[in-house]
C-alpha positions in Angstrom: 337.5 79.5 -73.0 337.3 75.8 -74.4 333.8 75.1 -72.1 332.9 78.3 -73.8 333.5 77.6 -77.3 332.0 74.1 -77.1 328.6 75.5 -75.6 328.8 78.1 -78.6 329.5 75.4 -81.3 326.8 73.0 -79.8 323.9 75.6 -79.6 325.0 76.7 -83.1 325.0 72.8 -84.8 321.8 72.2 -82.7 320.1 75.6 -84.5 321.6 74.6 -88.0 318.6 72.1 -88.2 315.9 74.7 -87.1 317.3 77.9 -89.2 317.6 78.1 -93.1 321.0 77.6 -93.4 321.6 81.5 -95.0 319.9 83.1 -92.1 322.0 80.6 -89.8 324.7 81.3 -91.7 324.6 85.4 -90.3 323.7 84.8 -86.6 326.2 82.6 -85.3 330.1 83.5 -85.4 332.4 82.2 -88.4 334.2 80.3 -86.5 331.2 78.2 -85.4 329.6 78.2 -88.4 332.6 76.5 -90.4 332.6 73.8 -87.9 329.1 73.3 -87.6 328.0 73.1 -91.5 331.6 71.0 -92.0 330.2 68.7 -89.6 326.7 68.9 -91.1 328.0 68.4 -94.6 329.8 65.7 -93.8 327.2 63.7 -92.2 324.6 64.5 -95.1 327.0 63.3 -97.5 328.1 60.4 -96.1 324.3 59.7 -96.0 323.9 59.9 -99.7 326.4 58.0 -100.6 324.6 55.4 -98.2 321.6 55.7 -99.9 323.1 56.2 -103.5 321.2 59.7 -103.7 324.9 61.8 -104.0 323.5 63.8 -106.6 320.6 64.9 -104.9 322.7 66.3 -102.1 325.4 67.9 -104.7 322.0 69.4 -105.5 320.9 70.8 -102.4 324.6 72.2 -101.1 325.4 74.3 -104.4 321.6 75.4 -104.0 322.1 76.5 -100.5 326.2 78.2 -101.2 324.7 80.3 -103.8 322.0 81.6 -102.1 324.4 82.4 -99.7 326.7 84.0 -102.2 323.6 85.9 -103.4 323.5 87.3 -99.7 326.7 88.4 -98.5 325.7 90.5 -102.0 322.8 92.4 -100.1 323.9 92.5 -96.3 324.9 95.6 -94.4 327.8 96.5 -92.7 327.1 95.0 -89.4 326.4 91.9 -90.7 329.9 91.1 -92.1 330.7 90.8 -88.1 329.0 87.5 -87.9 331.1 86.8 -91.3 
């Protein structure tokens, strides 16, 4: 179960940088895509704060939560099993 979950999460962070994070967002499983984005978020952030660009990436994270929350609007039914 564990050598499962850990091949699931790592294909799922690896396709984070390849997908657009709302479509991401619907094809992997909750559980993987907390962990994946929380790891994501936090390495982005830590990043611009590097960089001195924090505002930037405020920016680009509310951007991309609200386009999620305008999706979860429109999806169908079997989409909230991803969810």
């Amino acid at each position: 179960m564990r050598e499962s979950l850990q091949d699931v999460c790592q294909r799922g962070y690896q396709a984070y940088a390849m997908t657009a994070r709302v479509d991401w967002t619907l094809e992997w499983p909750g559980q993987i895509v907390l962990c994946a984005s929380q790891m994501y978020w936090t390495k982005e952030v830590e990043e611009s704060i590097h960089i001195g660009a924090l505002p930037a990436c405020e920016q680009k994270n509310t951007m991309q939560l609200q386009a999620i929350v305008n999706k979860v609007g429109c999806i169908c039914i079997g989409q909230f099993c991803s969810l």
